[in-house]
C-alpha positions as CSV (number, residue, x, y, z in Angstrom):
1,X,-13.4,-5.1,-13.0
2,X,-10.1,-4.2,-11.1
3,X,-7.7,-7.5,-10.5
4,X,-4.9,-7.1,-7.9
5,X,-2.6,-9.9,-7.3
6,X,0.0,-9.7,-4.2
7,X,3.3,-11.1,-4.2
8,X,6.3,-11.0,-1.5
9,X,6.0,-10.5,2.2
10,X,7.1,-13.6,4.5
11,X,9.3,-13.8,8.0
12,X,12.3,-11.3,8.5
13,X,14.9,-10.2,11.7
14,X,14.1,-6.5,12.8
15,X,15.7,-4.4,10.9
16,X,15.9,-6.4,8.3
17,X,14.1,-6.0,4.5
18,X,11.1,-7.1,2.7
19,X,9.7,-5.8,-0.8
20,X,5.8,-6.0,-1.6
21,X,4.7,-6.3,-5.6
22,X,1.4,-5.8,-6.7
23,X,0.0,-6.2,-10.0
24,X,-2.8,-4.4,-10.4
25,X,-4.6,-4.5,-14.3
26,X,-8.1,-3.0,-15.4
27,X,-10.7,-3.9,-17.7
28,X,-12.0,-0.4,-18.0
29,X,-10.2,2.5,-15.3
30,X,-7.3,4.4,-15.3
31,X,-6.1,7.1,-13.2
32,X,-6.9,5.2,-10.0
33,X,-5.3,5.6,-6.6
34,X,-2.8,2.8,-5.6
35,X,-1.5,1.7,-2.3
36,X,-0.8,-0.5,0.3
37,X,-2.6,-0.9,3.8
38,X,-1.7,-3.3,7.2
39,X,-4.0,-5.0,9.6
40,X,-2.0,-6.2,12.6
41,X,-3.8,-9.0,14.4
42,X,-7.1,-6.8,17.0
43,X,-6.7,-3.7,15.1
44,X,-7.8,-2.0,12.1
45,X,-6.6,-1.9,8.8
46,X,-4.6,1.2,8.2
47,X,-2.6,3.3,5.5
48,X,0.8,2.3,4.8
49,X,1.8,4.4,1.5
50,X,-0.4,5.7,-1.5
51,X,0.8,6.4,-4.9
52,X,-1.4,8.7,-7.4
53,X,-1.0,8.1,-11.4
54,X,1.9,10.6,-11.9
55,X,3.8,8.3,-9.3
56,X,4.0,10.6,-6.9
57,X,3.6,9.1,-3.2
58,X,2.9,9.5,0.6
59,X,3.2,7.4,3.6
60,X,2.1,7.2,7.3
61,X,4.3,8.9,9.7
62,X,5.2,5.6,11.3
63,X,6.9,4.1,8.2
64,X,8.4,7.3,6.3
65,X,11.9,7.3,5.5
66,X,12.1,3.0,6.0
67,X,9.4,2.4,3.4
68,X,9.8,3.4,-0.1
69,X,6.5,2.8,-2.7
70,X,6.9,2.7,-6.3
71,X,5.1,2.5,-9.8
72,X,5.5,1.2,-13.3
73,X,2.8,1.5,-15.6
74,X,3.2,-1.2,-18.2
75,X,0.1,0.7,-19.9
76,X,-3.2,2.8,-18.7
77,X,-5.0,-0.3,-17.5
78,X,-2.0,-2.3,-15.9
79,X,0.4,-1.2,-13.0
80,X,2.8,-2.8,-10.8
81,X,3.5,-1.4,-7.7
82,X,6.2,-2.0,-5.0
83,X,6.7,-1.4,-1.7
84,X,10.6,-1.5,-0.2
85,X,10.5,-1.6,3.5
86,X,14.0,-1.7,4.9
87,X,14.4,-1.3,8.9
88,X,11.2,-3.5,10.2
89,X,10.7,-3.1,13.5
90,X,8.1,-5.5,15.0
91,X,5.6,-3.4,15.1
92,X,5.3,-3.4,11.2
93,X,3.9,-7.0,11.8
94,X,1.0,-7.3,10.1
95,X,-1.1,-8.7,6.6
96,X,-0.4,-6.1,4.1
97,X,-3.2,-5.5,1.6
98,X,-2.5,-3.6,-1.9
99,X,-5.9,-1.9,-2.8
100,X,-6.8,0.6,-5.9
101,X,-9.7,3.0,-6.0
102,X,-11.1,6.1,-7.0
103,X,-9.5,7.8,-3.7
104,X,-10.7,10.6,-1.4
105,X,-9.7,14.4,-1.9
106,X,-8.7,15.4,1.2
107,X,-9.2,19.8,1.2
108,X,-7.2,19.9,-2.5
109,X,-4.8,16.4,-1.8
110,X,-6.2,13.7,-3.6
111,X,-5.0,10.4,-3.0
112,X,-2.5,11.5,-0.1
113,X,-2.2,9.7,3.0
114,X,-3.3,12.8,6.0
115,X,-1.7,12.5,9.0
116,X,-3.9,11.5,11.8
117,X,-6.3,9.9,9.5
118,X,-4.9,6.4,9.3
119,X,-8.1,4.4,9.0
120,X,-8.4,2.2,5.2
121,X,-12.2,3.1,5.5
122,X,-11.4,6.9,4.7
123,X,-9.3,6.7,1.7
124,X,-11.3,5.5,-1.1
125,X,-10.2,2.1,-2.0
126,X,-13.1,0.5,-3.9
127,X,-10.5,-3.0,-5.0
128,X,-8.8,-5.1,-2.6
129,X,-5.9,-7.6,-2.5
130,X,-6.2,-10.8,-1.0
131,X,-3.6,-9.7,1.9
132,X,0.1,-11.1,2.1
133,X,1.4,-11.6,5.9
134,X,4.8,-10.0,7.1
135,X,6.1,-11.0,10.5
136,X,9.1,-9.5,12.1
137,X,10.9,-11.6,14.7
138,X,13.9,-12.3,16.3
């Protein structure tokens, strides 16, 4: 069993700031792939940022350099991971899911977000948060 539990998000000015936490513990895996995903209201939930166990992380084009994803690893079965978004822009409106799974290996890049694949369905995630909501607005 994989337990995630969201915390953060809420209602922000464009360009404003937000931070995401996730708590993410294990009764049995380690190693998984971390990350954070978006469903805007009529489309489909895709890839915000991933981080693999040695912390090291990617993120969709449309967020990079405004969104920042980090890890702690209290021990092998319990992260926390946090996503820093500074600069919203309305279009990051959405529910932001944290998810952990076993991941995808993309041609020799495991747990990396690929460009022009942006769809949650093709990255592996086998656990799923409950979704918190971030709305940008003036």
């Amino acid at each position: 069993q994989v337990h995630l539990v969201e915390s953060g998000g809420g209602s922000v000015q464009p360009g404003g700031s937000l931070n995401l936490s996730c708590t993410i513990s294990s009764d049995m895996y380690s190693g998984l792939c971390m990350g954070w995903f978006r469903q805007a209201p009529g489309k489909e939930r895709e890839g915000v940022a991933l981080i693999d166990p040695n912390g090291f992380a990617t993120y969709a084009d449309s967020v990079k350099d405004r969104f920042t994803l980090s890890k702690v690893n209290a021990k092998s079965t319990l992260s926390h991971i946090t996503l820093e978004m500074n600069g919203l822009k309305d279009e990051d409106t959405a529910d932001y899911y944290c998810a952990a799974g076993m991941g995808v290996n993309f041609g020799g890049r495991w747990c990396e977000l690929i460009a022009g694949i942006s769809s949650a369905t093709e990255y592996g995630m086998d656990y799923w948060g409950k979704g918190t909501p971030v709305t940008i607005s003036s």
